[in-house]
Predicted model as a PDB file, atoms N, CA, C, CB and O in Angstrom, pLDDT in the B-factor column:
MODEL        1                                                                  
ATOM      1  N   UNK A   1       0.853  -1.175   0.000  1.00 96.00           N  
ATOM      2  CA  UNK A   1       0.000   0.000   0.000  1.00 96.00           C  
ATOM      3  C   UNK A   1       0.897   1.237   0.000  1.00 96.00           C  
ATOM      4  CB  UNK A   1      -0.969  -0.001   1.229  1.00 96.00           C  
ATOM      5  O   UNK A   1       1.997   1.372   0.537  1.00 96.00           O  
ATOM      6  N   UNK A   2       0.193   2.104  -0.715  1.00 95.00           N  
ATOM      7  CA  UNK A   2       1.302   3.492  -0.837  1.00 95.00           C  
ATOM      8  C   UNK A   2       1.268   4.216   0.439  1.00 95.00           C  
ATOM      9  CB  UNK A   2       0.867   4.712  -2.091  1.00 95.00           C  
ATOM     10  O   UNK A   2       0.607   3.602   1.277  1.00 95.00           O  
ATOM     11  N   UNK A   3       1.796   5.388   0.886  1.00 94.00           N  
ATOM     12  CA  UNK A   3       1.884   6.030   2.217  1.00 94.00           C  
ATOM     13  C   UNK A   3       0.745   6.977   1.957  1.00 94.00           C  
ATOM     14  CB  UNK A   3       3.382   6.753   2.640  1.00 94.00           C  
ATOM     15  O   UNK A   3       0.001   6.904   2.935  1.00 94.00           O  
ATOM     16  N   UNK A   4       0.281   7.820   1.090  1.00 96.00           N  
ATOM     17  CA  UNK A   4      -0.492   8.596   0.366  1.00 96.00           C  
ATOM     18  C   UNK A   4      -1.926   7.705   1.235  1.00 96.00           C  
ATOM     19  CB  UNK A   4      -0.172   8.523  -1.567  1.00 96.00           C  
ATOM     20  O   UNK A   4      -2.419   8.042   2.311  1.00 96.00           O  
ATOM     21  N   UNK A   5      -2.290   6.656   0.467  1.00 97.00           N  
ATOM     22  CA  UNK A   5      -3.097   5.852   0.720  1.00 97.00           C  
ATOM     23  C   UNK A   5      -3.440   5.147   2.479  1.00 97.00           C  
ATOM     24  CB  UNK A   5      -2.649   5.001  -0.257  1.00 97.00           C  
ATOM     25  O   UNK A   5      -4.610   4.936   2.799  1.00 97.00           O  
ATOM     26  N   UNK A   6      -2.938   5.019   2.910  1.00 97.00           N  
ATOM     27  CA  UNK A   6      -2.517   4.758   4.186  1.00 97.00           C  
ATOM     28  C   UNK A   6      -2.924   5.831   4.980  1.00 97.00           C  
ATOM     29  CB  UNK A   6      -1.140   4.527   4.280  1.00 97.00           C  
ATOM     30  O   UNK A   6      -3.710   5.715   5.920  1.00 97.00           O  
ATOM     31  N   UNK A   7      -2.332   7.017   4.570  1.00 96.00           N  
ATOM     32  CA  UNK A   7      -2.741   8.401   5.123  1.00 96.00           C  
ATOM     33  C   UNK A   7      -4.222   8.450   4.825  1.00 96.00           C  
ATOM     34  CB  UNK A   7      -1.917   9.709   4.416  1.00 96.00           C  
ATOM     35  O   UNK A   7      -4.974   9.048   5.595  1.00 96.00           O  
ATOM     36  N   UNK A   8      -4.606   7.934   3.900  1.00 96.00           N  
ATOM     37  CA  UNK A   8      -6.456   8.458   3.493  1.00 96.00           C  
ATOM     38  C   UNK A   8      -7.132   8.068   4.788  1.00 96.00           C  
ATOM     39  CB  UNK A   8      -7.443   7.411   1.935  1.00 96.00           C  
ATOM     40  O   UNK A   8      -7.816   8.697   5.596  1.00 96.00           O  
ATOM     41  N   UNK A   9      -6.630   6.576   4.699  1.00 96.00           N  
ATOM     42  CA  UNK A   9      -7.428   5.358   5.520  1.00 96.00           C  
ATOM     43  C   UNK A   9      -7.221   6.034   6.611  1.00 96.00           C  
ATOM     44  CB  UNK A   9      -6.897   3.695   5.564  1.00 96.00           C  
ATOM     45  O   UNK A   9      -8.252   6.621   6.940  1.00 96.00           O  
ATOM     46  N   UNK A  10      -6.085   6.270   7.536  1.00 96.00           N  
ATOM     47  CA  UNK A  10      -5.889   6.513   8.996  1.00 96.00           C  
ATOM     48  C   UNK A  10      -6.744   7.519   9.193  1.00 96.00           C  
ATOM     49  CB  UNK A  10      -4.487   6.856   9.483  1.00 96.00           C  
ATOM     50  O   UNK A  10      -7.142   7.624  10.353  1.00 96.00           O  
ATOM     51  N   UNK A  11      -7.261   8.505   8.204  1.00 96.00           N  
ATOM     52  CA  UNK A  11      -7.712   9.685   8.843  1.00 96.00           C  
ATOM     53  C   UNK A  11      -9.303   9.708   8.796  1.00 96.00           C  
ATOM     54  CB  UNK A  11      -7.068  10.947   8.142  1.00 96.00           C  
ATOM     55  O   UNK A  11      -9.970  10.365   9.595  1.00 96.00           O  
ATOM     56  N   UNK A  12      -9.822   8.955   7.820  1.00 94.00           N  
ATOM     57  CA  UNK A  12     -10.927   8.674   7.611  1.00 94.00           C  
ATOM     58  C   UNK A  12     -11.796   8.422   8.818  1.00 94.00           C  
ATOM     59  CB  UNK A  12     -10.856   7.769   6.820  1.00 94.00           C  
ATOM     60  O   UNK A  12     -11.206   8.159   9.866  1.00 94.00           O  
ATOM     61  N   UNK A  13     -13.158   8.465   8.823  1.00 92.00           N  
ATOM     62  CA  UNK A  13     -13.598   8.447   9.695  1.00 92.00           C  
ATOM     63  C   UNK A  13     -14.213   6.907   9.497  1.00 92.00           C  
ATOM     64  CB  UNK A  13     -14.301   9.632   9.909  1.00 92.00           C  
ATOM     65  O   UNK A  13     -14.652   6.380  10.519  1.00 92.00           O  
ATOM     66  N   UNK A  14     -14.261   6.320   8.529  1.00 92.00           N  
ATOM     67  CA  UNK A  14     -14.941   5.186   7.181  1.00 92.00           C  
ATOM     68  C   UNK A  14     -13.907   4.132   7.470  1.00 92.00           C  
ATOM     69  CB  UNK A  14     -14.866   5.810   5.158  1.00 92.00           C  
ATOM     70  O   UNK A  14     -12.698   4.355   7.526  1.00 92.00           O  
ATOM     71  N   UNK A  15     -14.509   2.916   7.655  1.00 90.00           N  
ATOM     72  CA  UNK A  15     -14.002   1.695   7.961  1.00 90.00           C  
ATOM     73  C   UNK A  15     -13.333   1.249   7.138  1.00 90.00           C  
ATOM     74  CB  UNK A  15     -14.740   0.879   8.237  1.00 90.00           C  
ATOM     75  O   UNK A  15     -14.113   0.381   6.747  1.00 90.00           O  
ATOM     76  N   UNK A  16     -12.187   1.101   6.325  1.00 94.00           N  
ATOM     77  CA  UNK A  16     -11.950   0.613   5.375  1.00 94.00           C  
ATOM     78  C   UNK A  16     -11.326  -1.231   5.255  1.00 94.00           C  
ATOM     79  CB  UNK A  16     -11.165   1.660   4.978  1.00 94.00           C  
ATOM     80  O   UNK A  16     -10.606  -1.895   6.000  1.00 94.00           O  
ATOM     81  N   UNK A  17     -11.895  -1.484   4.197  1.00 96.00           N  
ATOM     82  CA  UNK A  17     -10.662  -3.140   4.321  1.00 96.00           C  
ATOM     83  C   UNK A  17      -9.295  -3.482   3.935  1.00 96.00           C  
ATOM     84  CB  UNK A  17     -11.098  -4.272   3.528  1.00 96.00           C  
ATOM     85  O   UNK A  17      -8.911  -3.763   2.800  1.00 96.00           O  
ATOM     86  N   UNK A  18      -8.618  -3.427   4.983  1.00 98.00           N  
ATOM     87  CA  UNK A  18      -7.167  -3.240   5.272  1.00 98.00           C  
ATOM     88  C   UNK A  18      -7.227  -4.801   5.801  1.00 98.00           C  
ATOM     89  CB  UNK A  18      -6.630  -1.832   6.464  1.00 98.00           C  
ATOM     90  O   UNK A  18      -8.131  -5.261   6.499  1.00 98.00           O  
ATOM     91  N   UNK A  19      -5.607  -5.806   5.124  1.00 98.00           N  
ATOM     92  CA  UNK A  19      -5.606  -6.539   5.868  1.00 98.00           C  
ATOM     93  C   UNK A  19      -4.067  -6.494   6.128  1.00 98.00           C  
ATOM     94  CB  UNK A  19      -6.306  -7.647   5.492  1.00 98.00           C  
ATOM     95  O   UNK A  19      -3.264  -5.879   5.427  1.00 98.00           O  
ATOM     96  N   UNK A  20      -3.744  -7.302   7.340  1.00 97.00           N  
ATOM     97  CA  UNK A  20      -1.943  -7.540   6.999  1.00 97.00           C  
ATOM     98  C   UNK A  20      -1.668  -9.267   7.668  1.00 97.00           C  
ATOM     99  CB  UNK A  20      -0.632  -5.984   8.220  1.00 97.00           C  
ATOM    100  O   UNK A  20      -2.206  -9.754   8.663  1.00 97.00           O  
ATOM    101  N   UNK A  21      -1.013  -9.692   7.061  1.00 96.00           N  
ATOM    102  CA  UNK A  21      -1.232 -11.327   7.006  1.00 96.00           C  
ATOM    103  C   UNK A  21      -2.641 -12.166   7.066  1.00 96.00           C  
ATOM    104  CB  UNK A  21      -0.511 -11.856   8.178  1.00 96.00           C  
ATOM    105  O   UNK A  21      -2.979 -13.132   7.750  1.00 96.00           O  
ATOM    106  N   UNK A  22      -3.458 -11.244   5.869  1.00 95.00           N  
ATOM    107  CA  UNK A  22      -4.680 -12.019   6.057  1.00 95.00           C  
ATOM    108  C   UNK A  22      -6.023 -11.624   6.740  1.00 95.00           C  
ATOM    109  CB  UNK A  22      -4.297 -13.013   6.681  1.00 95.00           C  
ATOM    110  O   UNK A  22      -7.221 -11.746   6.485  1.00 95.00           O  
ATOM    111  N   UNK A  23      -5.200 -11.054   7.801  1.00 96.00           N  
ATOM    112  CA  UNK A  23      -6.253 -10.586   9.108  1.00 96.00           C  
ATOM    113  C   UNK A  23      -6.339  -8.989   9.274  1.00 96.00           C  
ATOM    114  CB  UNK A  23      -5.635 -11.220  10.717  1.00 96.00           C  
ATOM    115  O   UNK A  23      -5.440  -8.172   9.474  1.00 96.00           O  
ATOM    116  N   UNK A  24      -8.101  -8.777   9.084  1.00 97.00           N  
ATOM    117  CA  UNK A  24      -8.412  -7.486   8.818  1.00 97.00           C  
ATOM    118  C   UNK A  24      -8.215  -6.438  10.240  1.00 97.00           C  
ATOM    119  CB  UNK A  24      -9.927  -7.546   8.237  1.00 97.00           C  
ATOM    120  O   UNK A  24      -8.583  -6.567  11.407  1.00 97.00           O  
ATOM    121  N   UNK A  25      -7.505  -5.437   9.564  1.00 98.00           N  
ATOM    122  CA  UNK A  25      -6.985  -4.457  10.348  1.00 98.00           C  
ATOM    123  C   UNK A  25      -7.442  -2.697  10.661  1.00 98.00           C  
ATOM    124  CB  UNK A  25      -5.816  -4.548   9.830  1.00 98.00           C  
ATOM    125  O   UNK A  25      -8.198  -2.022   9.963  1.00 98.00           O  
ATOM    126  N   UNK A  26      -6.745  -2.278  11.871  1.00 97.00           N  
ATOM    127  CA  UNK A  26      -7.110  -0.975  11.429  1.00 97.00           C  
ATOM    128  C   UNK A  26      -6.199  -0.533  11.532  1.00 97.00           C  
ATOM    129  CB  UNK A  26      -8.002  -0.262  11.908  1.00 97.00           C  
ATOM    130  O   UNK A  26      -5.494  -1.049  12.399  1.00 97.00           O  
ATOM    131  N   UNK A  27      -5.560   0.739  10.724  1.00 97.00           N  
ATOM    132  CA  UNK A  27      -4.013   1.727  10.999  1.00 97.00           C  
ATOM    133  C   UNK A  27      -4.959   2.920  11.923  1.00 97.00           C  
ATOM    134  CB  UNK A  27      -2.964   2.628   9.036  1.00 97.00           C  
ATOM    135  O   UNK A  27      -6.070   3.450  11.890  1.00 97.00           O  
ATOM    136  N   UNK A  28      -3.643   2.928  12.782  1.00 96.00           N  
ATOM    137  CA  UNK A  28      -3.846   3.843  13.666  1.00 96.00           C  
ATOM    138  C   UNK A  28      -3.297   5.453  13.010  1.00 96.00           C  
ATOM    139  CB  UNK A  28      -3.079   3.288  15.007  1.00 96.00           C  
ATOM    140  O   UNK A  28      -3.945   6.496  12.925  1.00 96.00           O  
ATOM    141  N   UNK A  29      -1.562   5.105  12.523  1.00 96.00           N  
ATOM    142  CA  UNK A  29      -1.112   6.082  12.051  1.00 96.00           C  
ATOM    143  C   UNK A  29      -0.198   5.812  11.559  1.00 96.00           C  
ATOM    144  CB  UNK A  29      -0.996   6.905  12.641  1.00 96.00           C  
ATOM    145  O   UNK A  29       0.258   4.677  11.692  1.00 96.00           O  
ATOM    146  N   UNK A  30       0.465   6.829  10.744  1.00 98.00           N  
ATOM    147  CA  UNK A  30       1.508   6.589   9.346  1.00 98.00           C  
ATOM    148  C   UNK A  30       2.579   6.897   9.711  1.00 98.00           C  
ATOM    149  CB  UNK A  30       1.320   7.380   8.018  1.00 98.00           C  
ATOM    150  O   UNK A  30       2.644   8.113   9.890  1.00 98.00           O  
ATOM    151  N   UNK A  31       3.763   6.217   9.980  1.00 97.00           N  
ATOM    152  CA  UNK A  31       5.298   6.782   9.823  1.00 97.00           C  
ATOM    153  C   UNK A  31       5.720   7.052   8.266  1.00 97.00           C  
ATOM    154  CB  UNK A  31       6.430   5.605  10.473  1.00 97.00           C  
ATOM    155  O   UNK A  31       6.077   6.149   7.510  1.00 97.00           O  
ATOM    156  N   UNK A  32       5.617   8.576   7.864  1.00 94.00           N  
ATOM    157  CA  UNK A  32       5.929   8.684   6.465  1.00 94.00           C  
ATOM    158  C   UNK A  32       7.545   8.165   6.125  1.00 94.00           C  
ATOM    159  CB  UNK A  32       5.677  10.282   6.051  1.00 94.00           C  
ATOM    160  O   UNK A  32       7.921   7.429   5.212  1.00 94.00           O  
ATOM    161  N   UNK A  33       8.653   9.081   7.619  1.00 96.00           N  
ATOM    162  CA  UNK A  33      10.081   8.228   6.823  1.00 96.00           C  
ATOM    163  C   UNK A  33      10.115   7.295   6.950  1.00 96.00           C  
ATOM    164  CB  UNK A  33      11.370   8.370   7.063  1.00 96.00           C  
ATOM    165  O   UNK A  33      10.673   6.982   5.898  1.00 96.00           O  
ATOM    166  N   UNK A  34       9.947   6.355   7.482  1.00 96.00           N  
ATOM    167  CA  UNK A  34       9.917   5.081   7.562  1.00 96.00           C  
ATOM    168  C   UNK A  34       9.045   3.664   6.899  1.00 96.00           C  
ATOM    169  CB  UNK A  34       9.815   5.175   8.588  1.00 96.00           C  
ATOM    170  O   UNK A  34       9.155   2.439   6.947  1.00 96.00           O  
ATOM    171  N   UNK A  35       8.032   4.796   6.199  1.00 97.00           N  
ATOM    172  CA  UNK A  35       7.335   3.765   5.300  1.00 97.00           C  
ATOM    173  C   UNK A  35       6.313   2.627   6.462  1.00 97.00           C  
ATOM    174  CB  UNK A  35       8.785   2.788   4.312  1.00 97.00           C  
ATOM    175  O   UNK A  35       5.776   1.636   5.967  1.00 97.00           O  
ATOM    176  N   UNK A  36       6.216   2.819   7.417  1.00 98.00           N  
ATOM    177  CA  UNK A  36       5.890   1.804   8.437  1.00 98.00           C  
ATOM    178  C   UNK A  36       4.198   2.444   8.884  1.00 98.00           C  
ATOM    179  CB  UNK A  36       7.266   1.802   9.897  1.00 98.00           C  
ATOM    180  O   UNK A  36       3.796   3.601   8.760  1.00 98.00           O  
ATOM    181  N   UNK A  37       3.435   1.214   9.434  1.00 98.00           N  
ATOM    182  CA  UNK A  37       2.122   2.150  10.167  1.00 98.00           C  
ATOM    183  C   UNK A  37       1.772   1.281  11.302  1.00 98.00           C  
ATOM    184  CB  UNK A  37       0.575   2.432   9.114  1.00 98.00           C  
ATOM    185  O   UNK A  37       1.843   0.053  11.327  1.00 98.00           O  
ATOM    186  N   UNK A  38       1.442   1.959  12.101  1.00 98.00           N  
ATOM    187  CA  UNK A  38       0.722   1.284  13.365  1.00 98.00           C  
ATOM    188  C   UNK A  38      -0.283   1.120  13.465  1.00 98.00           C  
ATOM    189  CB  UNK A  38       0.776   1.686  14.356  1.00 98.00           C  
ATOM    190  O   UNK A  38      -1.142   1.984  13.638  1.00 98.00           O  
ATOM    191  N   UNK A  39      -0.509  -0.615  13.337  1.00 98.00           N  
ATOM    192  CA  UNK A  39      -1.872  -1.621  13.531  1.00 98.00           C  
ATOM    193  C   UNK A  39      -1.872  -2.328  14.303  1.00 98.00           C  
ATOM    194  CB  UNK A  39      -2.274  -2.424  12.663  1.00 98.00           C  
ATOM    195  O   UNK A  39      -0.894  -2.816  14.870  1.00 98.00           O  
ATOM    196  N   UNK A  40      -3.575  -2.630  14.575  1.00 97.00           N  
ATOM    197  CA  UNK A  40      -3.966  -3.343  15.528  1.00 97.00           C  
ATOM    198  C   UNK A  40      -4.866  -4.382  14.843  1.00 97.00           C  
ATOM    199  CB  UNK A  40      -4.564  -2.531  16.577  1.00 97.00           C  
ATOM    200  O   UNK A  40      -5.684  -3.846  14.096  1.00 97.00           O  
ATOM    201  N   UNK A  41      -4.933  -5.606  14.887  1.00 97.00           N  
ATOM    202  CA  UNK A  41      -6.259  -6.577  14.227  1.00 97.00           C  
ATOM    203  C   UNK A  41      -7.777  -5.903  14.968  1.00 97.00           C  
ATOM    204  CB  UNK A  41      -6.031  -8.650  14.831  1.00 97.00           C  
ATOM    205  O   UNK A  41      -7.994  -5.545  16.126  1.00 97.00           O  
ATOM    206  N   UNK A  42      -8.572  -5.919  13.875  1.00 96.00           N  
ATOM    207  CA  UNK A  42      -9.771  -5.262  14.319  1.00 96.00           C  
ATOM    208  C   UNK A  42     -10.217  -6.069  15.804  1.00 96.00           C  
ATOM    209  CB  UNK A  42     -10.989  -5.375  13.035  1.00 96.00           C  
ATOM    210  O   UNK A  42     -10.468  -5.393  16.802  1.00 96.00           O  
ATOM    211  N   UNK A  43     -10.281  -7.514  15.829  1.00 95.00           N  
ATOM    212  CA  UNK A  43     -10.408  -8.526  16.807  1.00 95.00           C  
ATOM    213  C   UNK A  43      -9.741  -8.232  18.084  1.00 95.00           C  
ATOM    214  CB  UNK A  43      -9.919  -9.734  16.301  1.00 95.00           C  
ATOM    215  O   UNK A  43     -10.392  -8.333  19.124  1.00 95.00           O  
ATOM    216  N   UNK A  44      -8.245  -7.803  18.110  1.00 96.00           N  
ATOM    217  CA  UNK A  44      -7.511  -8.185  19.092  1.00 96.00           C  
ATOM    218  C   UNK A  44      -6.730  -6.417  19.158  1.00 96.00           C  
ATOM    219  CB  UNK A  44      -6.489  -9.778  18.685  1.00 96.00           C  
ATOM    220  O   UNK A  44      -5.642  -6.260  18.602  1.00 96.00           O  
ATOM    221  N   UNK A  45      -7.401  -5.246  19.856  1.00 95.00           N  
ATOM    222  CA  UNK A  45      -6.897  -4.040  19.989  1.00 95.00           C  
ATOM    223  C   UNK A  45      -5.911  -3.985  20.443  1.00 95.00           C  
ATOM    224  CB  UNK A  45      -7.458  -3.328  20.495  1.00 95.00           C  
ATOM    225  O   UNK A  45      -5.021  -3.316  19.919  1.00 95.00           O  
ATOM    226  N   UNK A  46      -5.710  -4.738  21.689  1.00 97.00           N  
ATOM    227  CA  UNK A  46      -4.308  -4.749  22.364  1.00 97.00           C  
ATOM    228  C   UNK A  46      -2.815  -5.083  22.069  1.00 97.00           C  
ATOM    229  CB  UNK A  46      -4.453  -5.404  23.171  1.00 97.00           C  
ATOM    230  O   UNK A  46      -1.735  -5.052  22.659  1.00 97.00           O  
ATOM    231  N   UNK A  47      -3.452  -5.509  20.515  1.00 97.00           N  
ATOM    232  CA  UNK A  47      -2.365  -6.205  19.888  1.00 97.00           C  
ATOM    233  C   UNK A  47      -1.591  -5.475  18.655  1.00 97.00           C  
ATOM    234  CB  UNK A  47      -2.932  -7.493  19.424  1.00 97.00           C  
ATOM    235  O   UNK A  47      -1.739  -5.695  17.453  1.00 97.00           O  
ATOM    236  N   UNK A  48      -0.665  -4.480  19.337  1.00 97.00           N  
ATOM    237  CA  UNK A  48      -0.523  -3.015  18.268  1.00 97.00           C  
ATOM    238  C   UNK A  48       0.325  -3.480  17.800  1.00 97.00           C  
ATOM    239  CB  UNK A  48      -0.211  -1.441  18.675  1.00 97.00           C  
ATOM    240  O   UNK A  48       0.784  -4.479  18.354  1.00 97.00           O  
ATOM    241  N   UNK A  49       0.834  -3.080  16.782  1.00 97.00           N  
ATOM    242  CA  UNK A  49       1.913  -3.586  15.937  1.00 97.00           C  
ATOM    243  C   UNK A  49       2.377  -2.286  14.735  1.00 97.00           C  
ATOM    244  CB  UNK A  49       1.279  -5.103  15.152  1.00 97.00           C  
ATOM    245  O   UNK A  49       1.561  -1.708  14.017  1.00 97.00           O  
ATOM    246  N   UNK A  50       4.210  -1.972  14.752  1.00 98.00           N  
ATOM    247  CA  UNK A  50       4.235  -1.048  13.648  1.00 98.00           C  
ATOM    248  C   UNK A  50       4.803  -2.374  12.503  1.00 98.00           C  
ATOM    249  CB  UNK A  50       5.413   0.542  13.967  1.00 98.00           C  
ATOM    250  O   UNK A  50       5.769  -3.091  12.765  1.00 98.00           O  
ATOM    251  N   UNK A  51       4.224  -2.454  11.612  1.00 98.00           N  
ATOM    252  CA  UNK A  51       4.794  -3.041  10.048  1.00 98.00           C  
ATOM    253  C   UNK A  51       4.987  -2.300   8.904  1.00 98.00           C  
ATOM    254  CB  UNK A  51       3.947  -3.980   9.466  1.00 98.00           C  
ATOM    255  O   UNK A  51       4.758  -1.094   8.820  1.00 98.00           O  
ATOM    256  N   UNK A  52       5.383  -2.968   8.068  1.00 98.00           N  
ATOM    257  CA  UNK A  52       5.698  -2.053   6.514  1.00 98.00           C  
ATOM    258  C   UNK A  52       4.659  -1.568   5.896  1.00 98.00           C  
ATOM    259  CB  UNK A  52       6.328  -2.849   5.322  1.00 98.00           C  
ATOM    260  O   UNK A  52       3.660  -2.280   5.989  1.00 98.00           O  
ATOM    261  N   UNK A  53       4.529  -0.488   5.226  1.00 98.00           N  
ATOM    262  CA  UNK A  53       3.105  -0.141   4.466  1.00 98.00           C  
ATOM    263  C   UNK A  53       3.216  -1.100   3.338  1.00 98.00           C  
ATOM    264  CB  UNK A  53       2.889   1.561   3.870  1.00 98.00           C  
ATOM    265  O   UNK A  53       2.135  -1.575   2.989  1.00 98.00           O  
ATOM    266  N   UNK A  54       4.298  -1.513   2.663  1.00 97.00           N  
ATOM    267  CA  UNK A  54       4.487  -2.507   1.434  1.00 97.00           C  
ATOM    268  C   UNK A  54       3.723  -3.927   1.997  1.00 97.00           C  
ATOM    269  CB  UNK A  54       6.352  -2.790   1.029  1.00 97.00           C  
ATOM    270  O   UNK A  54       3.685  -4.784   1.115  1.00 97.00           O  
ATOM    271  N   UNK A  55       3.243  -4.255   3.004  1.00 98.00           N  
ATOM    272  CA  UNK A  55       2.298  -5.947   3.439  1.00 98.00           C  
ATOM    273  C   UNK A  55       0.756  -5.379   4.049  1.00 98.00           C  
ATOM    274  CB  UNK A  55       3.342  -7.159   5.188  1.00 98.00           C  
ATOM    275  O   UNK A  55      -0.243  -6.021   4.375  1.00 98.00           O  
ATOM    276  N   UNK A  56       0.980  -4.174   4.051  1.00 98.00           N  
ATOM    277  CA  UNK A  56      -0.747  -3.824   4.318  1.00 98.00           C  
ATOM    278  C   UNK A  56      -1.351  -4.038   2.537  1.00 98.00           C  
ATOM    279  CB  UNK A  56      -1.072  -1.622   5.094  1.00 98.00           C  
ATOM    280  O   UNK A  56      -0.815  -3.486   1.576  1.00 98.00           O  
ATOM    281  N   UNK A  57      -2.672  -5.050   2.447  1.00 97.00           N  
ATOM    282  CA  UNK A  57      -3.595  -5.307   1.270  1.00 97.00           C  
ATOM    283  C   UNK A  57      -5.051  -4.205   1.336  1.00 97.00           C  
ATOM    284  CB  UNK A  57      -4.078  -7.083   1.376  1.00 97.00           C  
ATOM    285  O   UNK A  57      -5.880  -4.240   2.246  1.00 97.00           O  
ATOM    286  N   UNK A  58      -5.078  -3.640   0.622  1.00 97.00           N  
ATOM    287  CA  UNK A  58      -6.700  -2.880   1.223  1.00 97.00           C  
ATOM    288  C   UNK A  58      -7.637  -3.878  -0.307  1.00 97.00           C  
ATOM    289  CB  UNK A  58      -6.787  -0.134   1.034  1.00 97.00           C  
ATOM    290  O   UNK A  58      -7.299  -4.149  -1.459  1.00 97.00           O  
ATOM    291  N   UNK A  59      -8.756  -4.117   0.440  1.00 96.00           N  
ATOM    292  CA  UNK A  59      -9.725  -5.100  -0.365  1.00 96.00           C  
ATOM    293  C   UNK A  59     -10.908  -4.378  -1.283  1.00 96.00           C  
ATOM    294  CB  UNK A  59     -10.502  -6.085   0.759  1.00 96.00           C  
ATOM    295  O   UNK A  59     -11.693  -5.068  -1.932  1.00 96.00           O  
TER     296      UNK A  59                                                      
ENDMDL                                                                          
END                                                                             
């Protein structure tokens, strides 16, 4: 996913379908230098995670 894109989603107020290994997600927020965003599985909040924007899929 591009950073551009990523940025839409995080700010949106609109649920979008984001997944990352499969399992649908939400970005919290965008590290632009780093290309990275901070997610949580919609299921499991507590479970934050920063990954690459290049393995986030939006459906």
């Amino acid at each position: 996913m591009n950073k551009q894109r990523a940025q839409e989603i995080a700010a949106s107020p609109v649920m979008a379908n984001v997944t990352y290994n499969e399992a649908q997600i939400y970005i919290q927020n965008v590290d632009e230098n780093n290309e990275t965003a901070r997610i949580y599985p919609i299921d499991e909040p507590q479970n934050e995670q920063v990954v690459p924007l290049s393995n986030l899929k939006e459906h």
